[in-house]
C-alpha positions in Angstrom: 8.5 16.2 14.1 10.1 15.4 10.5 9.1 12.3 8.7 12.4 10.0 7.4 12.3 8.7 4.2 14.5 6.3 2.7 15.8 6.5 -0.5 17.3 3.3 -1.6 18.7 4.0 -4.8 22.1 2.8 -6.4 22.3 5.5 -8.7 24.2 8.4 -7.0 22.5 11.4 -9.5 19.0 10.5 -9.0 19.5 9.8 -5.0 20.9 13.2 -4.9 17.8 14.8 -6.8 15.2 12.8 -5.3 17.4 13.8 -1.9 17.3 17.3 -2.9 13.4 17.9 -4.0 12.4 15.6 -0.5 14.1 17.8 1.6 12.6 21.1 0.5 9.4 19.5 0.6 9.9 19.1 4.4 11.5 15.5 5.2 14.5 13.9 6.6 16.3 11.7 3.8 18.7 8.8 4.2 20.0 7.7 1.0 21.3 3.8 0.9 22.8 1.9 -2.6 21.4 -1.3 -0.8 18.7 -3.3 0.4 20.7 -4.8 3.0 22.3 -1.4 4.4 18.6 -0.1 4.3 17.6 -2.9 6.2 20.1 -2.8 8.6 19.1 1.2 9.4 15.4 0.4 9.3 15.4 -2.2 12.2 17.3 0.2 14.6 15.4 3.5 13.4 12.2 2.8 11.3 11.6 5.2 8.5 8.3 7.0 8.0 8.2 6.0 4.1 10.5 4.3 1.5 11.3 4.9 -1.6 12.7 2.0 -3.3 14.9 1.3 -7.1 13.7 -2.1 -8.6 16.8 -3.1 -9.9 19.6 -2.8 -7.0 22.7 -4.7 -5.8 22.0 -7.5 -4.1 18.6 -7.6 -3.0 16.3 -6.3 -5.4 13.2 -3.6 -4.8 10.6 -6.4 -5.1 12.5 -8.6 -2.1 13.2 -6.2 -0.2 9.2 -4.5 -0.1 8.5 -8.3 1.0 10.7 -8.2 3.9 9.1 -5.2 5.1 5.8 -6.4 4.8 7.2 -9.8 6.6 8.6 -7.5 8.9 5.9 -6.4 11.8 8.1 -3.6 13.2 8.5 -1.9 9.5 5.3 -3.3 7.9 3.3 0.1 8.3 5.3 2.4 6.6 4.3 2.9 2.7 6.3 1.5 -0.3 6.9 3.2 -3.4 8.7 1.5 -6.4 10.8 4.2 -8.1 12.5 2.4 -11.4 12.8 2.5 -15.6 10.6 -0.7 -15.6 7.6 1.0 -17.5 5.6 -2.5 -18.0 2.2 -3.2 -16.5 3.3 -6.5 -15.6 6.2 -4.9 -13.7 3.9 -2.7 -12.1 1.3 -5.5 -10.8 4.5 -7.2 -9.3 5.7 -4.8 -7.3 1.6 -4.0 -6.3 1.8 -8.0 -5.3 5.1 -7.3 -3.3 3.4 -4.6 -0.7 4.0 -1.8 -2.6 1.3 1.1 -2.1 2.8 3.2 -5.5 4.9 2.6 -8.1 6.7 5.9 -9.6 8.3 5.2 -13.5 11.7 7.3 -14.3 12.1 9.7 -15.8 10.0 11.4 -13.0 8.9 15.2 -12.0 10.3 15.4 -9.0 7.1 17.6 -8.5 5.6 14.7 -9.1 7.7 12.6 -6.6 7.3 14.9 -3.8 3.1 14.8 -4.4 3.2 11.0 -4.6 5.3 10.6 -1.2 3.0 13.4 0.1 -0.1 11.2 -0.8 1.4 8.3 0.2 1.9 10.0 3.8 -1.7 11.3 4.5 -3.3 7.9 3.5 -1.1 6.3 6.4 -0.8 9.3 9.0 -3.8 10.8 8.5 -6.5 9.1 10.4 -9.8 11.8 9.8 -12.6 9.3 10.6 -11.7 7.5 13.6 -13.4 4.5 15.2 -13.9 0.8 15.1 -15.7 -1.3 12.6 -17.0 -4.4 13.2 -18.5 -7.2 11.4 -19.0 -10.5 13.4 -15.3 -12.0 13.6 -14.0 -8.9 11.3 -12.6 -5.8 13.2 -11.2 -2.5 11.5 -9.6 -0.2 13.9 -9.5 2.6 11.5 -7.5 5.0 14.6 -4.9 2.4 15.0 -5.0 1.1 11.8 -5.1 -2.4 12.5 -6.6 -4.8 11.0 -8.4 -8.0 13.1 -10.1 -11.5 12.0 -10.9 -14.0 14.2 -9.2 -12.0 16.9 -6.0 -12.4 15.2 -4.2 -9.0 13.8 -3.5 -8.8 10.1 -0.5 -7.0 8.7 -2.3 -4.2 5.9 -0.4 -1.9 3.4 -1.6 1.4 3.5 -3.3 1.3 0.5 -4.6 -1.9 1.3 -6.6 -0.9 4.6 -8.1 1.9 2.7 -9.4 0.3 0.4 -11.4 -2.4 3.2 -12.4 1.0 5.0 -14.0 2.1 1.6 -15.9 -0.8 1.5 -16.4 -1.5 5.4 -17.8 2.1 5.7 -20.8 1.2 2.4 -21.8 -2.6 3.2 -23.4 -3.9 0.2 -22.4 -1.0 -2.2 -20.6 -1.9 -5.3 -17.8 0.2 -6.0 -15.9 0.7 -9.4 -12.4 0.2 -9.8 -11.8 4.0 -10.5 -14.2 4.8 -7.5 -12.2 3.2 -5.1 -8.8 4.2 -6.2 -10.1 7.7 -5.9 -11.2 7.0 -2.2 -8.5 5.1 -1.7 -6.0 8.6 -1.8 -5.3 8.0 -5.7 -5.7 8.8 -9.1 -5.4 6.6 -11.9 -1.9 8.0 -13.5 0.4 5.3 -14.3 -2.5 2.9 -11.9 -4.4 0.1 -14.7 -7.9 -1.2 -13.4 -5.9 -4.7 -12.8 -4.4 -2.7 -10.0 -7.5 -3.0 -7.8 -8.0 -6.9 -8.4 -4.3 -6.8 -6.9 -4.9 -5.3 -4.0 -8.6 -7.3 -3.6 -6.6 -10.3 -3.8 -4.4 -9.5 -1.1 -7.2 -8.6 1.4 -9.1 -12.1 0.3 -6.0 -13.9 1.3 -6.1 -12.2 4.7 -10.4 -11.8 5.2 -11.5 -15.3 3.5 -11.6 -18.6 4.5 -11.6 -19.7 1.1 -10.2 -16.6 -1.2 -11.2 -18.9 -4.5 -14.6 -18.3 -3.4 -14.9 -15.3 -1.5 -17.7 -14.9 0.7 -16.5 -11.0 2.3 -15.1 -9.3 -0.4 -17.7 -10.0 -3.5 -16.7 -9.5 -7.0 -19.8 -7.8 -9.3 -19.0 -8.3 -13.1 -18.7 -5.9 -14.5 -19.1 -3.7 -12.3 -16.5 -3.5 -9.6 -16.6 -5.2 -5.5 -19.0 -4.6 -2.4 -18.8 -6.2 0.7 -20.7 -8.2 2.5 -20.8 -8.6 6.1 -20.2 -12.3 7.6 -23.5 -11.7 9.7 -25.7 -10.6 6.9 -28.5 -12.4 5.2 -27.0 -12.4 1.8 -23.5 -13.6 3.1 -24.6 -17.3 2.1 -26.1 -15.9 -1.3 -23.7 -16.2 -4.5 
């Protein structure tokens, strides 16, 4: 079975090539000048992946990655920001939105095609299955769900591998760079802030406090570890 992607694009030309390079690589495309007609599509017929422009009509790339994470029938498919906006402030937005890439134009579509195929094995590809847990923490990494407290937590893709990295090494500290590479990335057009991005994200969802995180441990200058709730060192600073 094909994957879908949606291209959501108001530019005609670069929907076309983007259509074009997709489709030889392999996937169904639906092109759409809009958030809202996006939208609209997705919550009949869920894509696999979507490819969004920042600046659209209407509803903007950023607003409309935050429905879909809001969303929990479309929250699992990857995000990838496709726009002009070169800045790494730009960049750490549309991280903050959901988004599990962020592609800059002018683009090699080669390189478009290898980022949406990246984007596709981190979500689809499950090759270590099983559960992890840590007292109230659960990581279904077949299902790729996402439990605290007994409560499910909505996970980008990125984001989930990421808190496998770390679940799978308890008490290891890993670098920024280390765990992008784990992670499914490399660090083209990703800054180190990147990671602190995505770290924040999983605080708000793991910690009771996030200001001071007991779960997900910062090491200065060095990178994160984690540290199980049930541990002896979970009480230490």
């Amino acid at each position: 079975m094909k994957h879908t992607v949606f291209v959501v694009e108001d530019d005609n030309d670069i929907a076309r090539l983007m259509q074009l390079h997709l489709e030889s690589a392999g996937y169904d495309v639906e092109c759409f000048q809009s958030a809202a007609a996006a939208l609209a599509k997705a919550r009949k017929s869920p894509p696999s992946i979507y490819l969004l422009d920042l600046m659209l009509p209407g509803m903007g790339g950023l607003e409309m990655c935050q429905v879909i994470r809001d969303t929990q029938e479309l929250a699992n498919a990857p995000v990838i920001m496709v726009t002009a906006r070169l800045s790494e402030e730009d960049k750490v937005r549309g991280l903050e939105s959901g988004a599990d890439d962020y592609v800059t134009k002018p683009f090699s579509p080669r390189e478009l095609v290898a980022r949406v195929n990246s984007a596709m094995r981190r979500t689809y590809s499950r090759p270590t299955p099983g559960v992890l847990r840590y007292g109230d923490l659960e990581l279904d990494t077949n299902a790729m769900v996402l439990r605290v407290r007994g409560e499910e937590r909505q996970t980008t893709a990125m984001e989930f591998r990421i808190l496998e990295t770390l679940l799978r090494a308890p008490g290891r500290v890993f670098t920024r760079k280390r765990l992008l590479e784990m992670a499914g990335t490399g660090e083209r057009d990703v800054s180190p802030r990147s990671i602190d991005v995505y770290i924040s994200r999983l605080r708000e969802k793991l910690e009771g406090d996030p200001e001071n995180p007991q779960v997900l441990r910062t090491v200065r200058g060095a990178g994160y570890r984690f540290v199980p709730p049930d541990s002896p060192a979970a009480g230490e600073p």
